[in-house]
N, C-alpha and C positions, 0 to 999 in steps of 0.2 A: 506656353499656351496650352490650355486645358477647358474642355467643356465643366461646367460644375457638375459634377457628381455625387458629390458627399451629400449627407442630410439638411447642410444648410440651403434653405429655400433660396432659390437663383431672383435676382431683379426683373428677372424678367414676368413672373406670375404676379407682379402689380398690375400689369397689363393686362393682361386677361388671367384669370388662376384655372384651375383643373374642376371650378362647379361652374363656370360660368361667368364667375364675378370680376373684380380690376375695373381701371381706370376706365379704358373703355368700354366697357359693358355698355353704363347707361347710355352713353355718347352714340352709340351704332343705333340702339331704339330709338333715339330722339332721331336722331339722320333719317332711319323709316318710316318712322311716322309722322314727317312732319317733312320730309323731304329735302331739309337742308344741311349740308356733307360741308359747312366750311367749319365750322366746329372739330370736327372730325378730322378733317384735314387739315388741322391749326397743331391739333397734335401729333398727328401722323411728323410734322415734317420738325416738331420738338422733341417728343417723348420718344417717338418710337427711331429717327433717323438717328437718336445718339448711341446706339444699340448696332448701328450698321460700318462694315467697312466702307470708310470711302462716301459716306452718304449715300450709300447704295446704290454705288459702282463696281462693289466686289472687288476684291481681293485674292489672287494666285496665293494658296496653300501648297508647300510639298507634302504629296503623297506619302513619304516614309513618316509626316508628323503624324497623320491623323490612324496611319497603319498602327504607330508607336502608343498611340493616344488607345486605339480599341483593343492590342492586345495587352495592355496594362491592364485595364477593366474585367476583358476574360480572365484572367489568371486570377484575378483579385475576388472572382467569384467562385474559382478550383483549390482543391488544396494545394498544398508544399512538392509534392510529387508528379501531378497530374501540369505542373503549370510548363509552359511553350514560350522557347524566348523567336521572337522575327527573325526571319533567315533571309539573307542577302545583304547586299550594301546600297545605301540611299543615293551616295555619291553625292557632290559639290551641288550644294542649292545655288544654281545660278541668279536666283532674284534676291538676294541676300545684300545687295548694294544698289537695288534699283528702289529708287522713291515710285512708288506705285501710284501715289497721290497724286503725281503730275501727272499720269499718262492717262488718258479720256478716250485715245480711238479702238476700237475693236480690234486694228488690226495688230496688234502686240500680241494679243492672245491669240491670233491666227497664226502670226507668223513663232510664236513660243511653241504649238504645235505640231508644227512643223521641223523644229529643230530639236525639238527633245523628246518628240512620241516615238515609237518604234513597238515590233509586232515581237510578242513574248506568247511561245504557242498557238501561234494562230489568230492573237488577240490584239487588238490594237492597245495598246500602255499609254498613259500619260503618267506623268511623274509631279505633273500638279493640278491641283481642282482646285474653280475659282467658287467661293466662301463670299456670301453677302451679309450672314447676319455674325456678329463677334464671335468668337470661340468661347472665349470669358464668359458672356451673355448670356449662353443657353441652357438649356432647361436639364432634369438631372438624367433624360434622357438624348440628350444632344442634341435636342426640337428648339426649333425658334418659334417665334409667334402665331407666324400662317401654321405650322404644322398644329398648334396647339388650339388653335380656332378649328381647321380640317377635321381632330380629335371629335371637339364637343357636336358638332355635325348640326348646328340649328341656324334657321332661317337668319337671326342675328349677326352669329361667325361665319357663314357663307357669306353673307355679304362685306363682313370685314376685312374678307379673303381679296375679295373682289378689286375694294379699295387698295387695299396694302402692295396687288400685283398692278393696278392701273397705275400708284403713287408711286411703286421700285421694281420695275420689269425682273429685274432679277432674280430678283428673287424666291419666281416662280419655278425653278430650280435646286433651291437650297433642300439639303438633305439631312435625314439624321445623320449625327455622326457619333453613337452609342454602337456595342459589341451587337446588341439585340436588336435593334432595328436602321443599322447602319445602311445608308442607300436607299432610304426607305424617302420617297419624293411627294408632294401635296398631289401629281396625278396617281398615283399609287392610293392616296390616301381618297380621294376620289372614286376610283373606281370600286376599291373597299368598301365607300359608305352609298354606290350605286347610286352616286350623283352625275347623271348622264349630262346635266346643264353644265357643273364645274366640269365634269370632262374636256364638254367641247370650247368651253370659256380658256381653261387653262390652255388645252393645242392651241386656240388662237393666236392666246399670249405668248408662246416659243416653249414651251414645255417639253423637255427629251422626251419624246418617246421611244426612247431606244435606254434609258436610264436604269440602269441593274440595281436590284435591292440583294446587298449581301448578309446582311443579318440573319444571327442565329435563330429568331423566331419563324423565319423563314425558311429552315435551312431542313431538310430530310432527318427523322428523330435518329436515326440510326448513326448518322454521318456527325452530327453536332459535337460528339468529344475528339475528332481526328480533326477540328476546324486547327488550323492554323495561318500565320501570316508572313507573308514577305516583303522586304522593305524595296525590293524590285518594280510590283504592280498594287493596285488597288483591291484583285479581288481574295479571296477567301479559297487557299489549297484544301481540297477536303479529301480523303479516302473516297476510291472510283467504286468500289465494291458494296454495293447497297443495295437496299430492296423499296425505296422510296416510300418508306413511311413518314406518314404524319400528315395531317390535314391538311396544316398550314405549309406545305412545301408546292407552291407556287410557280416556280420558274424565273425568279428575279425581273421576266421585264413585264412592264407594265399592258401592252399584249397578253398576256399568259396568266396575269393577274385577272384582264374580262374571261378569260378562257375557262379558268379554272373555278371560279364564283360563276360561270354561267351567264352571264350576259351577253344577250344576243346583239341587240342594239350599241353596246361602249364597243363591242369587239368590231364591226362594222363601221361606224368612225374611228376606231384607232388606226383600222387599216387606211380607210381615206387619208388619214394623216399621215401616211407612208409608216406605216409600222412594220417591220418585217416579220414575218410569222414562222422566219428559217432560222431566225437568231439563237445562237444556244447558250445556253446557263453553263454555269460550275461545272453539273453534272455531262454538259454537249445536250441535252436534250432539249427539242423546238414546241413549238404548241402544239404540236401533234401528239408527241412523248407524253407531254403534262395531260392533253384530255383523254389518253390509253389511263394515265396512274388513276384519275379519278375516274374514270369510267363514265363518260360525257359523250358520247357517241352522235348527239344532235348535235355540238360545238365542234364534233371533229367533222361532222359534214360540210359545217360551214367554214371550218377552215381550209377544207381542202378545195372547197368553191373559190374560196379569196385567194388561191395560189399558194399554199401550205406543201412543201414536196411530200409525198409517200417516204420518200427512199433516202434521207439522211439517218446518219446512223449516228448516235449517242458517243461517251466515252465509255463505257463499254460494247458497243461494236453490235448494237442492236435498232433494229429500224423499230417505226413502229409496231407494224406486226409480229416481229418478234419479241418485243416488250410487251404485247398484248399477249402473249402464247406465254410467256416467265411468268407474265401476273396471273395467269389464267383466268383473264377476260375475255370468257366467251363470247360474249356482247358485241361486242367494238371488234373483237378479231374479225367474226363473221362479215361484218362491217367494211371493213377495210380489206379482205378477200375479193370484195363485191367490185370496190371500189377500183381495185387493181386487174379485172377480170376484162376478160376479152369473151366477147359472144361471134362463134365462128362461123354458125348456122343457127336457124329456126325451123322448124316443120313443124304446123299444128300447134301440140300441148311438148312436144319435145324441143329442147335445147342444149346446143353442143355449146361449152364454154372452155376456153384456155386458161389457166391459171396460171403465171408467170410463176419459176420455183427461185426466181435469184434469194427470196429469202425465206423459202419456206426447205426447200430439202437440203440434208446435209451435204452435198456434192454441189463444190463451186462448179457452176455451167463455162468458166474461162480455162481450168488446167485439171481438173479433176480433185483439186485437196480437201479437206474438211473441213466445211465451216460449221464450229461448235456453237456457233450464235442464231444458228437457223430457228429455224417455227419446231421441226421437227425435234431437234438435241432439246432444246430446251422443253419441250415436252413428256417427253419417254423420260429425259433425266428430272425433271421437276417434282418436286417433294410436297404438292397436295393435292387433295381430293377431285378438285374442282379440272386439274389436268384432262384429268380423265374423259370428260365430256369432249376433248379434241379430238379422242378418235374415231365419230363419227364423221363421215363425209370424206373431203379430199385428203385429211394426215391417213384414213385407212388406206384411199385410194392409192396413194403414194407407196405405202410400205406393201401392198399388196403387191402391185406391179414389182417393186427390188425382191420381193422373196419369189417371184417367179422367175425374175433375172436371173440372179445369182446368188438370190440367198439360199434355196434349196439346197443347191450344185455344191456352195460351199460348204454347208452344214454338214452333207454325208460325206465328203472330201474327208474335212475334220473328225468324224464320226470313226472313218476306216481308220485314218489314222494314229485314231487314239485306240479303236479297238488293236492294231498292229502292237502297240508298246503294251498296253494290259496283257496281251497274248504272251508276248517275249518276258515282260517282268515277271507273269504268272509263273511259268515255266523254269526261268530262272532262280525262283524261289521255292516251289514246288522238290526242286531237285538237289536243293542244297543237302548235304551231308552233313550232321552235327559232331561227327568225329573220324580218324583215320579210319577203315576198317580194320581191324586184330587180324583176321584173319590172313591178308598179303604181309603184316608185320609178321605174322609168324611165319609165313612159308620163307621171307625175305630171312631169317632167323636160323632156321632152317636149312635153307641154301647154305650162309655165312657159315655152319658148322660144320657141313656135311662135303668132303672132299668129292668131284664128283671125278672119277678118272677116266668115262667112258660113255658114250652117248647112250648104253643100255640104264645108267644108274642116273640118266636125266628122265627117261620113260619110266624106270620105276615109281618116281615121285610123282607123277601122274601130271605132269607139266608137259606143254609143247614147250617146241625148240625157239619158237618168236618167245615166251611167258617168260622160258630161261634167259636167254638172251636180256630183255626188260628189265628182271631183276636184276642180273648180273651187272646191268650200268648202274643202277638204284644203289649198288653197296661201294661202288666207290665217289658215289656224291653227297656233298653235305644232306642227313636227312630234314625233314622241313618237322618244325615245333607243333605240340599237340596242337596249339590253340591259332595256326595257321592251315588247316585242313583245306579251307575252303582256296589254297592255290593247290589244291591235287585234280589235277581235273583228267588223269590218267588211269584211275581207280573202276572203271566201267565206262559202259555206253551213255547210263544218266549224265554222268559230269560233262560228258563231252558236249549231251544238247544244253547243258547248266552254260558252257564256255560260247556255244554261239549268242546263246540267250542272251548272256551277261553283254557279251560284244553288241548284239543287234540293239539290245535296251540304251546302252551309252551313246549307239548311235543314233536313235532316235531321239534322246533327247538332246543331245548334242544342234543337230539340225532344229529341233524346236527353238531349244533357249535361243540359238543365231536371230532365228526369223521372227522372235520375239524382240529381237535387241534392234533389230531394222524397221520392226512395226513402232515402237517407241523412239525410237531418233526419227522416223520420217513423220512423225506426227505429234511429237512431244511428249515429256513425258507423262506431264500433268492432265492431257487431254487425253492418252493412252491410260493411264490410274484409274481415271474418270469413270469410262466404261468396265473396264478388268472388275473394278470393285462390287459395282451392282452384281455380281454371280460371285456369292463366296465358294462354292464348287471349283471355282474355278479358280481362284485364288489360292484353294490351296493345292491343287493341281500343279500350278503354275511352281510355287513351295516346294513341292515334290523333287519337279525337275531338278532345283538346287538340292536338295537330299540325296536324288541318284547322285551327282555328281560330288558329291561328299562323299562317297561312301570311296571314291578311288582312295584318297591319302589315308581312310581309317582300313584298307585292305594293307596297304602297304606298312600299316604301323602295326600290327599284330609283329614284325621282328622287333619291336623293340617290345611292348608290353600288350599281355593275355588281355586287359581292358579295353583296346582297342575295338578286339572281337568286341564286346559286350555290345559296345557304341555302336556299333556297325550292325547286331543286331536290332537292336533298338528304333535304330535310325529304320531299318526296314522294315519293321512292324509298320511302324507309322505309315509309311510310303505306303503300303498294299492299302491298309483303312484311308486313307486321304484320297488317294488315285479311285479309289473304287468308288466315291461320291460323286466325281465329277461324268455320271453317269447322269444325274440329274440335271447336267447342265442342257444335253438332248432333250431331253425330259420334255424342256419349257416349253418347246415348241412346238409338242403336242398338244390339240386342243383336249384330249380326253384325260390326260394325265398332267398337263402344266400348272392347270388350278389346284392340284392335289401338292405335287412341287413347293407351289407358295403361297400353300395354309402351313406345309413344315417351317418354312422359313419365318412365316410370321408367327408363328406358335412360339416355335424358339428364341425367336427376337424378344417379342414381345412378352407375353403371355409366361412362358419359364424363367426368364429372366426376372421379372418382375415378383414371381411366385417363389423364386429362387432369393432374393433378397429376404421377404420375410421369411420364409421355412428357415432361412440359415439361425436369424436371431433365437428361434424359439427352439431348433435343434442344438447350437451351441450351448445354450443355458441349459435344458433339460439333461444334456453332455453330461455336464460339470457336475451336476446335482448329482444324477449316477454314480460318477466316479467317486466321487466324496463317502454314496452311502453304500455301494461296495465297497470300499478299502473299511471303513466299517465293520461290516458283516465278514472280509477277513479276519481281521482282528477277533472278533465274536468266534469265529469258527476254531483261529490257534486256542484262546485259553479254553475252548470246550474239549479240543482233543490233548489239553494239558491237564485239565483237571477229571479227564477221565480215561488215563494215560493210554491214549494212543495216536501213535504214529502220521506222519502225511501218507502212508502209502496203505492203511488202514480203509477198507471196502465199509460201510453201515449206509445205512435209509438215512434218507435226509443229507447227505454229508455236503458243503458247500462250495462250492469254487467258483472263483471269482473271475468273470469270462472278461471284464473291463482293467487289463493291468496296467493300462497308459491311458492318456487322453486321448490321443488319437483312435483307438481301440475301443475309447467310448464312442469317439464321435460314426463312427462304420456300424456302432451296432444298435443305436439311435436309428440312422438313415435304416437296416436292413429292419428294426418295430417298426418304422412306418411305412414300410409298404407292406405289412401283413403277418411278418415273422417275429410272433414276441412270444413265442413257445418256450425257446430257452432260457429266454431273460426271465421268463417269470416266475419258470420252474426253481431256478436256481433265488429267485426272489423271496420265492415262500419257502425256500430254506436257512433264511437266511436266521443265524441266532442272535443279531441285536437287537437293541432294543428301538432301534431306529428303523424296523422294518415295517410297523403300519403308516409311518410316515412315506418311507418308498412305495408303499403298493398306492399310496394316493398317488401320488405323485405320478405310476403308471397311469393311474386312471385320468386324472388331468392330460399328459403325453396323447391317449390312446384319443380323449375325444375333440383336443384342439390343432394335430399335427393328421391323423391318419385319418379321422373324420371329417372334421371343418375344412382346414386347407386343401386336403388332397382333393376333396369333393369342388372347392372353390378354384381350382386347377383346373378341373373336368368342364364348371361353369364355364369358365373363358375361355379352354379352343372350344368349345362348342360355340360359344359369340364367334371365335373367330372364324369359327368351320363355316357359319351361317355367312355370315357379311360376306367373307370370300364367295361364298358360291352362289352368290344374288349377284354379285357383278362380275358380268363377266368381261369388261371392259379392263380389269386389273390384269386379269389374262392377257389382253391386248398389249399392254402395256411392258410387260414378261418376255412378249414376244418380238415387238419394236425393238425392247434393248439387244436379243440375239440378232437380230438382223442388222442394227450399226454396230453392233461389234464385229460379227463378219464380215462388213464391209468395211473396216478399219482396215483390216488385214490384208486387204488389197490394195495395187498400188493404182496412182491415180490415175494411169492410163487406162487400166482397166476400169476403174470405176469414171471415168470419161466414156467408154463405152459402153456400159452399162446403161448412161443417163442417157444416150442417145437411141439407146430402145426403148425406154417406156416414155420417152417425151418428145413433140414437135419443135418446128421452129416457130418463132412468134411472126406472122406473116410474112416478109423481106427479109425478118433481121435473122441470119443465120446463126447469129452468134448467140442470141437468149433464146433460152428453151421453156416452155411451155407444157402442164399436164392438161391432159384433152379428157372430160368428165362430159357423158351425153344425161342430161335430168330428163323428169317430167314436168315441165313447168306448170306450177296451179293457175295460171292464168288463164282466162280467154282462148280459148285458139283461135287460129288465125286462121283463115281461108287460103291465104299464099303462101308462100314457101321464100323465106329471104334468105341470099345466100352473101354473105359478106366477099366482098372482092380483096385479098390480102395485099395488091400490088397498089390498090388505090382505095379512095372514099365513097367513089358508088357503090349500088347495090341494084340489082337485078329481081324482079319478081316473076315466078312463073305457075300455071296453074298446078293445081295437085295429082292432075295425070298426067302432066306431061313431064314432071319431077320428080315420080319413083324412083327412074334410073340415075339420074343424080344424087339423089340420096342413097343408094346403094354404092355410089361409086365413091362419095365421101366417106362415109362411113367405112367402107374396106380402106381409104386413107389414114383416116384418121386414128 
């Protein structure tokens, strides 16, 4: 069994077609306008009942047919590569010997329910849907009749709708069963075409409204190539990881469909019809979720009036406010802030309100851990502009209060501690010795030749008696290899602070990388990466530490080979420039120096990199040209001193040498004419004796006015765009700043960071367990003449005058 899908036109658009037209068309005008339905009804119960299972009593389909049925379709519409076979197994179709045709009472399909549903994630499964109009029969997107009257949306086919559910109740349930608009139900199509009458005609009639629409046309644009199927349940596995684009992404139940088109009145009677407004789609998300993605902030009012929870969280582990803070929907966030908000006093134009943080700060209020899905993470770490606008008001308030807690405290913590290892590495690099000293080899030389027989001819040598003694052990031990110098750490006093140094450095970073390795297992690694990344400073800081710690095996491998040294120098080059960056990691949190910070980073991000792309194409081809017309102008120069015999090592005016002897060697003298040094290139240019030299001097002159002129000047344009944007907002700072304070606070463990949230936050009236930010505004309202003071233990409230309530107010306020 198979819906028709091919190009051949289905039986079914005799009946009504896709303008309008078919059998019935006329027959529905005549029934309106004349008032008489037995016509209509003659064929209803000939034409159209032969098209139905059962005469339209429906029919039990198994699930894995019609699963089988739409991922044939998707594939049929992917390539060769891109195509998904169903995953799971269908199991034993139990209706496979039952005559369906005899059975009439409802209750088969109640008690079929019962014996073969079961819960797959949380979700209730059936393993069959009862089908009223043929499989054979329908249209080439899986539509039966009513759906295709629903379609044309005219006073005619409304009413033929009418007919056809008053003539086969069942109907009024039949769904497409196409990849694109599978699930898709006549109240779906309804509230689509913002027929609030078929609305409330179809609930009459028994209409689900709890009915998921799974098709692709509904489906997030982002998510639609990871759609696949299993022959276990009904709905549609998609990829959790999305950003909920696309217009058409709805919510699958017919709820979420008034929600999301905006209708006040369908959503209103859907709920009377018991709609749940908590139900969640594919993605977990309720109609709350759907009116944050479209930004419907009067729909979410009204949903949360009809009994919508605040506080269910998605499959990715976001409530709505915190999906309101990812999308950076200001609107509706402030919105549902309000909405979640406790007012804990009034005076006047002043009000004190509590903000619950269970989802707004990173610190879970039950154990101390970090929740990456908060208002805050997903803010600070969020990749557009419009973020930005969150850190006025309670996110500043929030991070304010943590950087007086203990972000300061840890930041100079850290601060000492890196100055400690820069001190010790300096020091230990400062003091290195790049060879034995000659001089103890020769006295040690010296010694070995010179017999000494008497403690007068140890004084004459001008040595103490410890210096003798020293050497005297030195010559009967193996001596150490040139290009192992750096284990002599007996050679003076420097080497000896070189050997603390060296020791103090390993251990420093010894203790670091640990408490690196316990910051990332106690908090993952991916959500530890998360943070670490945003500061490249510090990343490669973090690099470093594995560098010192390399450099042990390349010390000990200078016995086998002098290369080792080299690596080992090498390596600590690098370390001192690397380590010496993450100076700027301090930096950020300066307000007078942070924005300077990250104009570098965006320069270089941006702005060189990008400039870096072109310069390279137009520096590598101008390269190549050079090199070509110097090896030239070589040649020119040999047969000049051939045919006027003299020599390569022959002095004269003019004489040529070719400064470009490899490509590489062109390509470094390229880069150093375009920043201002083309003295020697050009000297050596206008000497040159081919005949291909006024071609090269064009050639510089092209060079000099599209690489050192245009570009370099078009470089200058854009950090100065950037220098400017940067330093008009200084909310980007904020944002610089946010991320040092959740990284410091990563670094801590949760007990401490449970203590920390216990100083900058209350309890929320009774409940000891949720915690509360306490923000005193000026409210623009009215002022009040009284003073209302909320009772936390109960639902009164107490008025008193404005003088007899100073002292109360003062003694809250030192509470609070």
């Amino acid at each position: 069994m198979s819906f028709n899908s091919s190009d051949v036109p289905s039986t079914l658009y005799s009946l009504v077609d896709e303008q309008g037209g078919g059998i019935l068309s006329p027959w529905i005008k005549y029934a309106r306008s004349s008032g008489d339905f037995s016509i209509l009804e003659e064929y209803l119960d000939t034409a159209v009942k032969s098209y139905l299972y059962n005469g339209g009593k429906g029919k039990l389909v198994p699930i894995s047919q019609l699963v089988t049925i739409r991922n044939k379709q998707r594939n049929a519409m992917l390539g060769a590569l891109r195509r998904k076979k169903g995953r799971g197994k269908s199991g034993p179709n139990i209706l496979e010997h039952i005559d369906q045709d005899a059975l009439s009472s409802g209750d088969f399909l109640k008690a079929l329910k019962v014996l073969d549903g079961g819960i797959i994630k949380g979700r209730r499964s059936f393993k069959y849907r009862e089908l009223v109009w043929n499989m054979d029969q329908r249209g080439r997107l899986g539509e039966n009749l009513l759906h295709v009257c629903m379609l044309l949306n005219t006073a005619d086919m409304n009413e033929l709708v009418k007919q056809m559910v008053l003539k086969f109740p069942k109907i009024v349930n039949d769904i497409f069963l196409s990849e694109e608009y599978y699930g898709l139900s006549p109240l779906h199509q309804a509230i689509v075409n913002e027929n609030l009458e078929m609305v409330y005609f179809l609930c009459r009639k028994g209409a689900d409204v709890h009915q998921r629409c799974y098709g692709s046309f509904f489906c997030a644009d982002d998510q639609k190539a990871s759609r696949t199927d299993s022959l276990e349940h009904e709905w549609v596995d998609l990829v959790q990881n999305t950003k909920y684009t696309g217009q058409m992404y709805w919510g699958e139940y017919p709820l979420s469909f008034a929600a999301c088109t905006n209708q006040v009145d369908c959503f209103r009677l859907l709920r009377a019809m018991k709609a749940d407004p908590n139900m969640p789609d594919s993605n977990g998300n309720t109609v709350l979720h759907l009116t944050v993605i479209h930004d419907l902030p009067e729909m979410f009012k009204l949903a949360v009036e009809l009994g919508a929870n605040l506080h269910i969280r998605n499959n990715l582990k976001l409530t709505p406010l915190a999906l309101a803070a990812r999308l950076a929907k200001k609107k509706i966030y402030d919105l549902i802030l309000e909405c979640d908000m406790d007012i804990s006093w009034r005076y006047g134009s002043v009000v004190c309100k509590a903000y619950p943080l269970n989802d707004v700060d990173t610190i879970q209020e039950i154990d101390g851990s970090l929740n990456p899905n908060s208002v805050i993470a997903n803010v600070v770490y969020g990749d557009k502009v419009e973020h930005l606008e969150f850190f006025d008001g309670l996110i500043e308030e929030v991070l304010e209060s943590k950087w007086q807690t203990f972000g300061k405290k840890q930041l100079f913590m850290s601060l000492a501690g890196y100055i400690f290892f820069l001190t010790v590495f300096y020091l230990a690099f400062m003091t290195r010795n790049a060879h034995i000293l000659k001089s103890n080899r020769d006295v040690e030389n010296s010694i070995i030749e010179t017999d000494f027989s008497n403690f007068s001819d140890i004084l004459s040598t001008g040595l103490s008696l410890r210096e003798y003694l020293a050497i005297e052990r030195s010559i009967h031990r193996e001596e150490l290899p040139d290009h192992c110098h750096l284990w002599n750490y007996s050679s003076g006093p420097m080497q000896l602070i070189r050997m603390i140094s060296e020791t103090l450095c390993l251990l420093a970073v010894a203790v670091r990388t640990f408490r690196d390795c316990i910051d990332a297992q106690r908090t993952g690694f991916s959500r530890w990466w998360t943070s670490i990344k945003a500061f490249p400073e510090k990343v490669l800081h973090k690099f470093c530490q594995l560098l010192v710690l390399c450099t042990i095996p390349l010390r000990f491998g200078c016995y086998i080979n002098d290369r080792f040294l080299v690596i080992e120098n090498f390596i600590v080059v690098c370390i001192v420039i690397m380590s010496t960056l993450h100076f700027l990691f301090y930096c950020r949190s300066l307000k007078f120096v942070g924005p300077f910070v990250l104009m570098v980073y965006k320069i270089i991000v941006r702005d060189m990199l990008r400039f870096m792309l072109i310069y390279s194409i137009f520096l590598m081809g101008f390269a190549q040209a050079f090199f070509i017309m110097f090896k030239s102008c070589e040649r020119a120069e040999v047969d000049f001193q051939e045919n006027n015999n003299l020599t390569k090592d022959s002095e004269y005016i003019e004489k040529f040498e070719n400064i470009m002897e490899d490509g590489l060697e062109a390509v470094m003298r390229m880069f150093i004419m375009s920043v201002g040094e083309f003295g020697a290139l050009y000297k050596n240019l206008n000497e040159c004796k081919s005949s291909i030299a006024p071609q090269a001097k064009v050639f510089f002159i092209l060079f000099e006015l599209i690489v050192s002129v245009m570009l370099l000047n078009l470089l200058i344009a854009m950090m100065t765009r950037t220098y400017e944007k940067i330093a008009e907002t200084e909310k980007e700072w904020k944002r610089q700043w946010a991320q040092v304070i959740l990284m410091l606070e990563q670094s801590m463990s949760a007990s401490e960071r449970l203590l920390s949230l216990f100083q900058y936050t209350r309890p929320i009236r009774s409940d000891k367990r949720r915690r509360a930010f306490v923000v005193k505004l000026k409210n623009s309202e009215k002022p009040n003449s009284q003073f209302k003071i909320t009772i936390p233990r109960g639902k009164s409230s107490v008025r008193l005058s404005n003088n007899s309530s100073i002292h109360v107010l003062h003694v809250l306020s030192q509470n609070t």
